[in-house]
The first five atom37 places (N, CA, C, CB, O) and aatype in JSON, in Angstrom:
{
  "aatype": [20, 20, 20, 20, 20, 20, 20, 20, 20, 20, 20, 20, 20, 20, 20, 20, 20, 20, 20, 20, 20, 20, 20, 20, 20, 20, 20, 20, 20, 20, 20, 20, 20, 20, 20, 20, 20, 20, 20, 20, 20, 20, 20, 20, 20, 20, 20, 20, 20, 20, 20, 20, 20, 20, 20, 20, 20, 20, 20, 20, 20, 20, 20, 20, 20, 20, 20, 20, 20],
  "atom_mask": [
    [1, 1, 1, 1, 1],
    [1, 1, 1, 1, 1],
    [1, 1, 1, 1, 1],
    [1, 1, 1, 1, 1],
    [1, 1, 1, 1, 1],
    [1, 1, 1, 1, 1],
    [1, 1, 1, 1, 1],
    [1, 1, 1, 1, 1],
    [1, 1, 1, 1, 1],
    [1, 1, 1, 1, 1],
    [1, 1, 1, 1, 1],
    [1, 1, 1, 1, 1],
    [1, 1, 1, 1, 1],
    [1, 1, 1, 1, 1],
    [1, 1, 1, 1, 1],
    [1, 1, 1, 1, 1],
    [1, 1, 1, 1, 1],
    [1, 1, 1, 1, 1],
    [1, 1, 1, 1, 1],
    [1, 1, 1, 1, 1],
    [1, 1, 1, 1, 1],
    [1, 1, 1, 1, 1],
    [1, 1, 1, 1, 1],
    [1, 1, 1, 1, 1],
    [1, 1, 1, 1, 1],
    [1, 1, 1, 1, 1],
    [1, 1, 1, 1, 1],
    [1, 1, 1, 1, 1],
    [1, 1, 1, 1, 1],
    [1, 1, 1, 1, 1],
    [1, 1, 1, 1, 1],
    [1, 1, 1, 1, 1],
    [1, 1, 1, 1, 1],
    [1, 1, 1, 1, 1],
    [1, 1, 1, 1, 1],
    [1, 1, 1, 1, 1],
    [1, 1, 1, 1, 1],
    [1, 1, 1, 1, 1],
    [1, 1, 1, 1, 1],
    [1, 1, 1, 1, 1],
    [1, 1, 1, 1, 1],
    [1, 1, 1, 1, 1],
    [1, 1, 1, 1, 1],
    [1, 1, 1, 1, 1],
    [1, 1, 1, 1, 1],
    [1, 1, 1, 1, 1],
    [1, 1, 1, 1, 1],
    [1, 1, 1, 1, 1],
    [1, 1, 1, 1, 1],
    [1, 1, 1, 1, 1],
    [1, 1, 1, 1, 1],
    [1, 1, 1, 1, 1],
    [1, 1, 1, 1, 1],
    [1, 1, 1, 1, 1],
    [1, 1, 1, 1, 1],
    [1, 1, 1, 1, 1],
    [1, 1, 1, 1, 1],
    [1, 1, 1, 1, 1],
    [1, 1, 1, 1, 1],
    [1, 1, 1, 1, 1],
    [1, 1, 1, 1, 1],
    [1, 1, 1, 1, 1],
    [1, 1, 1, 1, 1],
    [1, 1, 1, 1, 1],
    [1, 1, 1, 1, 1],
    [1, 1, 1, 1, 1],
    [1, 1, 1, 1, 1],
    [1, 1, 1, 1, 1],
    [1, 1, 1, 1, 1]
  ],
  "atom_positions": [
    [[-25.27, -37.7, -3.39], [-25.89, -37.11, -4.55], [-25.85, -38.1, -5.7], [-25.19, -35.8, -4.93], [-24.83, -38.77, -5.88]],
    [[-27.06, -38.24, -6.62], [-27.22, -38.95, -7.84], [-27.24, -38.1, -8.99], [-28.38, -39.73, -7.83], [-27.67, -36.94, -9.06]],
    [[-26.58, -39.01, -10.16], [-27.06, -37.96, -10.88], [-28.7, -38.11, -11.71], [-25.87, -37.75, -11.88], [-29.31, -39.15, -11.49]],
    [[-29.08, -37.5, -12.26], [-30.07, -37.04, -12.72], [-30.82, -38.24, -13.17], [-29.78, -36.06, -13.64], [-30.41, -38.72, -14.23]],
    [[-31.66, -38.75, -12.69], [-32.71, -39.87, -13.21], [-33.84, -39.34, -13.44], [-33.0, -40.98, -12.32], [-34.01, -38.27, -12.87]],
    [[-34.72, -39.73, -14.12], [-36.05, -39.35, -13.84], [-36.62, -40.13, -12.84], [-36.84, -39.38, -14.95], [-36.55, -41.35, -12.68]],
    [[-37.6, -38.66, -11.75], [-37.95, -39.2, -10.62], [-37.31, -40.13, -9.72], [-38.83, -39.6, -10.85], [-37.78, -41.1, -9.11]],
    [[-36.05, -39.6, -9.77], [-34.58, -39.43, -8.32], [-34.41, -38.15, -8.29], [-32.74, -40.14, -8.59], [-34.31, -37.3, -9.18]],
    [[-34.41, -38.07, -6.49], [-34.18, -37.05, -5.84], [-32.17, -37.19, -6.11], [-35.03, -37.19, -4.09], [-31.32, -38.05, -5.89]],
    [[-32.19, -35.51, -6.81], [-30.56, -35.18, -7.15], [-29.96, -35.22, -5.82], [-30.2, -33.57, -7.91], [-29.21, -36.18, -5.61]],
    [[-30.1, -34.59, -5.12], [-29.78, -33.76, -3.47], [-30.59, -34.41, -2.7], [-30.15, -32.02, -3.22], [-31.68, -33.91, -2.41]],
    [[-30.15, -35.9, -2.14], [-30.85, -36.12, -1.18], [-30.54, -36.46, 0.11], [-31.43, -36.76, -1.51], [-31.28, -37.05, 0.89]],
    [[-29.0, -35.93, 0.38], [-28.78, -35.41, 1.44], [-28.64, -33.7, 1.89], [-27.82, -36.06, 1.61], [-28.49, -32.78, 1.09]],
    [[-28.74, -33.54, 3.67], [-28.27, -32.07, 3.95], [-27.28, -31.48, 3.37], [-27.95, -31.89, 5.1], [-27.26, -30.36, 2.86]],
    [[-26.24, -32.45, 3.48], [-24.51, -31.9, 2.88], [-24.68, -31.54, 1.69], [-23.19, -33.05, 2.76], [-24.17, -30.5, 1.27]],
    [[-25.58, -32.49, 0.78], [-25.5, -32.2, -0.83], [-26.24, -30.81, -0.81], [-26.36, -33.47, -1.95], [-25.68, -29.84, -1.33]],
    [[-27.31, -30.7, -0.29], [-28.76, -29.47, -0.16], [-27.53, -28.29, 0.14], [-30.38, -29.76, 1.65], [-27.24, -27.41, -0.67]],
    [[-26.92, -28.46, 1.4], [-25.79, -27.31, 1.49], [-24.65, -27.08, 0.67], [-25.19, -27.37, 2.59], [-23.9, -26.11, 0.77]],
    [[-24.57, -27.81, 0.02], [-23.34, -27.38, -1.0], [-23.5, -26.71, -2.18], [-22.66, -28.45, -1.46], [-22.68, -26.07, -2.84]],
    [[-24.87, -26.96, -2.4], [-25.56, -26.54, -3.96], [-25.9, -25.15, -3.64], [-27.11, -27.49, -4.55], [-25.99, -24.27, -4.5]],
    [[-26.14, -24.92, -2.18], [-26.9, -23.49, -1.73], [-25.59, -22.77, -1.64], [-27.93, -23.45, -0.12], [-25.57, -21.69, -2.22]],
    [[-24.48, -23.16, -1.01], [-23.3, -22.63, -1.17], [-22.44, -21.89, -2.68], [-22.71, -23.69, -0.69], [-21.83, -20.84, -2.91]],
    [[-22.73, -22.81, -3.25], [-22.56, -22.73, -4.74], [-23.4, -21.76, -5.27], [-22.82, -23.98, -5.43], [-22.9, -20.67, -5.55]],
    [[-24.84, -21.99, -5.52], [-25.48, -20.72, -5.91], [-25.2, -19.34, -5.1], [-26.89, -20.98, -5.85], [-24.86, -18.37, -5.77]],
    [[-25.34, -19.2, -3.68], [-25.1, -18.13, -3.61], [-23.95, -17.35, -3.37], [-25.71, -17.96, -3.08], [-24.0, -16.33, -2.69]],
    [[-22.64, -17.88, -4.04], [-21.36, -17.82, -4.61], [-21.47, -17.0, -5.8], [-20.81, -19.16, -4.91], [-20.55, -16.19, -5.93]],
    [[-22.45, -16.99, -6.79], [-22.26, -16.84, -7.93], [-23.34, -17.29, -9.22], [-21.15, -17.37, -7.93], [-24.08, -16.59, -9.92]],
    [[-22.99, -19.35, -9.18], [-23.11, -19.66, -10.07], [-24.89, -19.64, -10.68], [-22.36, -20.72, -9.9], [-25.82, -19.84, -9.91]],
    [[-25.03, -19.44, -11.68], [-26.6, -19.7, -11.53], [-27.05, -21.3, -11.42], [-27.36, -19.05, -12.9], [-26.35, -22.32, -11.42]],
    [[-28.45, -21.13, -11.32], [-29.33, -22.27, -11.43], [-29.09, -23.19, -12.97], [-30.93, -21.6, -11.3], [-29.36, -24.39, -13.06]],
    [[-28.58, -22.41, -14.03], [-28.6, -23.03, -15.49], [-27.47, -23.64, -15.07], [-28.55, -22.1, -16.97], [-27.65, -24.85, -14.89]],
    [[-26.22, -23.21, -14.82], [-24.92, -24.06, -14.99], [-24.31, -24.69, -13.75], [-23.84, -23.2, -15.58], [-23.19, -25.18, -13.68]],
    [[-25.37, -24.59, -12.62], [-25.65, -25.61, -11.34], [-25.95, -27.44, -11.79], [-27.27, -24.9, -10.5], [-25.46, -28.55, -11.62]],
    [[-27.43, -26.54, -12.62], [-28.2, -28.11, -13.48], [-27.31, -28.8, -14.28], [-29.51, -27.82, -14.65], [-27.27, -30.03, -14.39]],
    [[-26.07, -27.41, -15.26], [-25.44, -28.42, -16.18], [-24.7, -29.35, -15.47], [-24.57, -27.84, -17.18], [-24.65, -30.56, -15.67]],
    [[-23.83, -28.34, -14.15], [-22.3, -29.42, -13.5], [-22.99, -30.56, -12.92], [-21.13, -28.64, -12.01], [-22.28, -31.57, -12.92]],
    [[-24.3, -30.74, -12.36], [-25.11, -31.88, -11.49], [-25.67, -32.9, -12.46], [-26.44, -31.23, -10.59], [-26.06, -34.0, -12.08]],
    [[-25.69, -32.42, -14.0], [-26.44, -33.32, -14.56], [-27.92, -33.75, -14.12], [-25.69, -34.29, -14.52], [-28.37, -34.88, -13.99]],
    [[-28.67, -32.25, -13.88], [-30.09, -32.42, -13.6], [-31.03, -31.34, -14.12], [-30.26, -32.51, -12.17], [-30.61, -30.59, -14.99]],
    [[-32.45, -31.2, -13.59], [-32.78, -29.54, -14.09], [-32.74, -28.51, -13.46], [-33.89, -29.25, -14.48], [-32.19, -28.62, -12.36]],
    [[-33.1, -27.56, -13.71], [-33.0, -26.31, -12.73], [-33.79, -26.83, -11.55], [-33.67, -24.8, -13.35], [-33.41, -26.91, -10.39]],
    [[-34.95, -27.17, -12.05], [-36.2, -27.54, -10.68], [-35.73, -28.11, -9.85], [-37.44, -28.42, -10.87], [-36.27, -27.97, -8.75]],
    [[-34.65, -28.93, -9.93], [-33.9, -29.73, -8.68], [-33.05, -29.22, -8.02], [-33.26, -30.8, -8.94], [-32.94, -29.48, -6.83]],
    [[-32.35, -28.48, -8.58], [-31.37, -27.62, -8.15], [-32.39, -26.27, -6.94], [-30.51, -26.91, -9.84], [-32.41, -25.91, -5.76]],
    [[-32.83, -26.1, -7.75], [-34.03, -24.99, -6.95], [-34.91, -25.64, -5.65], [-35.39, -24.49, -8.22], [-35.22, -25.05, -4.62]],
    [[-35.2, -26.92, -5.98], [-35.46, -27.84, -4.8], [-34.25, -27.74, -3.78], [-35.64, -29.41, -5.31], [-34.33, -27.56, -2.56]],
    [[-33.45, -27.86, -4.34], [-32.33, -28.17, -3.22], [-31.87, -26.97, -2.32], [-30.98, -28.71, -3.93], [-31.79, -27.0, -1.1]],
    [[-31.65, -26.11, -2.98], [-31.49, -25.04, -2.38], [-32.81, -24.41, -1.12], [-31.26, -24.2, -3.6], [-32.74, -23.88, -0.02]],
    [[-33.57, -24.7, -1.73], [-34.64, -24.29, -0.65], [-34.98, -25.09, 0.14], [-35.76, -23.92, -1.04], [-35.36, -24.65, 1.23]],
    [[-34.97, -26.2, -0.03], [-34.32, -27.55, 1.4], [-33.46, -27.11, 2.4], [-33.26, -28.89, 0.82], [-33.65, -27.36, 3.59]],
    [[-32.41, -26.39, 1.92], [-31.07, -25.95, 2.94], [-31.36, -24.54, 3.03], [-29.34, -26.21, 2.29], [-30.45, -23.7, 3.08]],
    [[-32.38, -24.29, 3.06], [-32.71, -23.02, 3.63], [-32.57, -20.98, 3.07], [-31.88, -23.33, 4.76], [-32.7, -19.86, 3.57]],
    [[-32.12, -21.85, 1.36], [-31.43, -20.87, 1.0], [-33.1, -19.82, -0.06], [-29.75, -21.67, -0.02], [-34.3, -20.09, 0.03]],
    [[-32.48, -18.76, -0.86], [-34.15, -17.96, -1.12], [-33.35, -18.26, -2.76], [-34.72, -15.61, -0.29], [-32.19, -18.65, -2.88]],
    [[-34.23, -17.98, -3.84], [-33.64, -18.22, -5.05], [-33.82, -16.08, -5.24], [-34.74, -19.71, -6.36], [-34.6, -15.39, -4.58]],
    [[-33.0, -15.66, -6.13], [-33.49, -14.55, -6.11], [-33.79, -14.26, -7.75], [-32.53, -13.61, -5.32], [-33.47, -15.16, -8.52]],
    [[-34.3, -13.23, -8.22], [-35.13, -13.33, -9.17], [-34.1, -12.84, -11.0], [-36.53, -12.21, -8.53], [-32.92, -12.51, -11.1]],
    [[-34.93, -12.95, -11.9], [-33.91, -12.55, -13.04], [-33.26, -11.3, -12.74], [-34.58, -12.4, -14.43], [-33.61, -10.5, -11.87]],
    [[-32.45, -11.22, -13.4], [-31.87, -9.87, -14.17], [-30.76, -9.47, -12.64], [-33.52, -8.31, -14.7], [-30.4, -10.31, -11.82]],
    [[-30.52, -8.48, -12.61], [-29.52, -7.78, -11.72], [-30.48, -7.54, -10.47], [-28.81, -6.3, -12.42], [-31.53, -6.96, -10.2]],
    [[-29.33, -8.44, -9.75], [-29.97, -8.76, -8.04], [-29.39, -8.11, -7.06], [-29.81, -10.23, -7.47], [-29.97, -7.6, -6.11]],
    [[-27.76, -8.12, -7.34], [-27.17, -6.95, -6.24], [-27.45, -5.61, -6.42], [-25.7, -6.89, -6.17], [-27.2, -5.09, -7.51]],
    [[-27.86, -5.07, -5.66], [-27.85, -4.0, -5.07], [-26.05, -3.05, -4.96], [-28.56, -4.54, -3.67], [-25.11, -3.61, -4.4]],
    [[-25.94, -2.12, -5.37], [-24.87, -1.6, -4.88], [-25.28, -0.14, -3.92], [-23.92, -1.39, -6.15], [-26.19, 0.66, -4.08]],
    [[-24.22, -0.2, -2.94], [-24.21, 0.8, -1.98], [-22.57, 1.47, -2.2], [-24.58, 0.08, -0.38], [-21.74, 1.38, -3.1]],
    [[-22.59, 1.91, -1.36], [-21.06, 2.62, -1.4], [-20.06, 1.39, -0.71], [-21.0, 4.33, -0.28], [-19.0, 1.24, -1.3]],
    [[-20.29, 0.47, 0.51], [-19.99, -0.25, 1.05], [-19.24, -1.68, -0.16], [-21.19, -0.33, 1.94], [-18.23, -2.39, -0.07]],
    [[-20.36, -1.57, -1.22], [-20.41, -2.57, -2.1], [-19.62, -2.2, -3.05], [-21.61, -2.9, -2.55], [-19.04, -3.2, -3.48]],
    [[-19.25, -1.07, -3.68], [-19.03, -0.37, -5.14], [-17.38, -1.3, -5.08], [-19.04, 1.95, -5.21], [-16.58, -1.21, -6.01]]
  ]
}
C-alpha cells in the first residue's frame, strides 16, 4: 500500500484490497478509512469493491431483529 499520490493506486495489492474491506465492514466508515490511509473515499471505495466487498448506503444500515437486539 502507498500512500495517497495523485493518480497512485492506494490498494494495490489483494492483502491491502482485503484489509480495507475488513476494516470497513468492522465498523469504520469510508471518511475515517480515507483519513487513517491518507487518501479519498473514492479509493477506499475502489478497494473495497476489488476484494469483493458491497459499500452500503447513508444513514442506519443495520437492520435489527430479535437475534440482533
Amino acid at each position: 500500500m502507498r500512500k495517497g499520490e495523485p493518480g497512485i493506486a492506494v490498494f494495490n495489492t489483494d492483502e491491502d484490497c482485503q484489509r480495507v474491506r475488513a476494516e470497513y465492514e468492522s465498523g469504520l466508515s469510508l471518511k475515517r478509512l480515507a483519513a487513517n490511509y491518507g487518501c479519498s473515499t473514492d479509493a477506499v471505495r475502489r478497494g473495497i469493491v476489488v476484494a469483493g466487498g458491497e459499500i452500503h448506503g447513508l444513514g442506519l444500515y443495520k437492520i435489527f431483529t430479535p437475534e440482533r437486539i
